[in-house]
C-alpha positions in Angstrom: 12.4 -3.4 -19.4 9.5 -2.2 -17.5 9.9 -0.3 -13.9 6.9 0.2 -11.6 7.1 2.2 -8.8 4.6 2.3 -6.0 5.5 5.2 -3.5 3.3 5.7 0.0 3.7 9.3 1.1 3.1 10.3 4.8 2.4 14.3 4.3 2.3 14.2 8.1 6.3 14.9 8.5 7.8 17.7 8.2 10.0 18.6 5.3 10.1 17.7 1.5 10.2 13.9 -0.4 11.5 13.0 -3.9 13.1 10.6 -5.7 15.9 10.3 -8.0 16.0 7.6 -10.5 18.9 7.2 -13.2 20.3 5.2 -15.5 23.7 3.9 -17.1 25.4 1.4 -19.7 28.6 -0.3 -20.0 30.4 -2.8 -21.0 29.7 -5.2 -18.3 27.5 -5.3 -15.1 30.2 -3.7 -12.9 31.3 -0.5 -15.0 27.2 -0.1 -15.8 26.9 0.3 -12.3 29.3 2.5 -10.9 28.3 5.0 -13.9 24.9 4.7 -12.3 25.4 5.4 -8.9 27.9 8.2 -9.8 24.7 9.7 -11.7 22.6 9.1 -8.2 25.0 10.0 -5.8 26.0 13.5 -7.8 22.3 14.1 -7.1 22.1 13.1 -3.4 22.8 16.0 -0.6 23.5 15.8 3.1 19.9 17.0 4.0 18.4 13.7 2.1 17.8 10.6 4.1 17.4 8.0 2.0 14.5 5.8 2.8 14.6 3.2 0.3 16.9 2.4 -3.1 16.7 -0.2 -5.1 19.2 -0.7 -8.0 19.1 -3.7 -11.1 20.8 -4.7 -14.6 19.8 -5.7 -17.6 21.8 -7.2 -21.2 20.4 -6.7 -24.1 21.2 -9.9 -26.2 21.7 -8.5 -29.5 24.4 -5.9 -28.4 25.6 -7.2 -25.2 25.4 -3.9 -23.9 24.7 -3.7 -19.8 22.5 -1.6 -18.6 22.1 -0.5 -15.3 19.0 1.2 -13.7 18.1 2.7 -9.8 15.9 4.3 -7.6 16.4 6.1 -4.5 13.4 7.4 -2.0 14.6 10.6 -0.1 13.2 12.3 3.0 14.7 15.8 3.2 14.2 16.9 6.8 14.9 21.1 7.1 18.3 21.7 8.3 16.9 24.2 10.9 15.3 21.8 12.9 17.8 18.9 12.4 19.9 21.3 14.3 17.2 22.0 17.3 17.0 18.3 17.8 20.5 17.2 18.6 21.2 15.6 21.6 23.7 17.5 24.0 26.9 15.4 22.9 26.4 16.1 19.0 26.1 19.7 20.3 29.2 19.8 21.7 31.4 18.0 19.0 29.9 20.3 16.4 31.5 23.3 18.7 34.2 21.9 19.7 35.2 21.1 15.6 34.6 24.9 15.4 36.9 25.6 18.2 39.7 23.1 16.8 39.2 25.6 13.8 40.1 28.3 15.4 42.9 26.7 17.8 40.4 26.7 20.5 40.0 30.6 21.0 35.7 30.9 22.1 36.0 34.6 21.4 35.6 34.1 17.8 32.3 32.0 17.8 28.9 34.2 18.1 27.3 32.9 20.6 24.1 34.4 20.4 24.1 33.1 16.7 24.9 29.4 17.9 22.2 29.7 20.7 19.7 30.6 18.0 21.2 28.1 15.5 20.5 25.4 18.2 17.5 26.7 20.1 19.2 26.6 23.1 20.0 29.3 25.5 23.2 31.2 25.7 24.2 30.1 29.1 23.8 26.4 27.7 26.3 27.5 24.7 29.0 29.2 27.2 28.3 25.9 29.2 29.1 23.9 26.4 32.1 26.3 25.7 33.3 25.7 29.1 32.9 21.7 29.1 34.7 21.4 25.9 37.7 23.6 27.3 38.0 21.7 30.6 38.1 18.4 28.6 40.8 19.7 26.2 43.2 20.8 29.3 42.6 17.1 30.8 43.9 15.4 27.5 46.6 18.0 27.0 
């Protein structure tokens, strides 16, 4: 089997590429590729955005062994600024998760930390605070 890759790199954006490429066998086509994409997705991380992935399988005749090969293009944008570009409702829900952690008590977040965290102000932060509060009572 023969794999040719042709891979177009924009060094324009922001933040690191790669690729992961692994391989499996089996039995059959099926259990060939699950052990495959356990292989890939062991490698893959919440900061990776895959951009492309292509997967195929191959029998040799003789054996009648299944093999299973694949590819994955990643973008890995820096979490720092995934976190400066969140719109104001993804904000909020990653707060308020933080408040449901600590059964809604503010007093334990560091607000100057979170402001930094998200490039915002601390106003906008005690805002958000405040919103997320006022919504909680409404369900409640």
């Amino acid at each position: 089997m023969n794999l040719r890759i042709l891979l177009l790199i924009d060094e324009s954006g922001v933040g690191g590429k790669g690729i992961i490429a692994a391989y499996a066998s089996g039995r059959h086509r099926e259990e060939a590729l699950n052990r495959m994409l356990d292989k890939i997705n062991s490698q893959l991380r919440r900061t990776y955005q895959v951009v492309d992935f292509e997967t195929g399988t191959y029998t040799m005749p003789v054996t009648r062994r299944t093999y299973a090969v694949g590819v994955v293009v990643y973008n890995m944008q820096p979490q720092r600024e995934e976190l400066n570009t969140l719109t104001l409702n993804d904000r909020r829900q990653i707060i308020s998760k933080a408040l449901e952690m600590f059964n809604y008590n503010p007093k334990v977040l560091n607000i100057s930390e979170l402001a930094r965290v998200f490039g915002v102000s601390r106003d906008s932060i005690y805002y958000d605070i405040e919103q997320i509060l006022k919504n909680r009572k409404k369900r409640v």
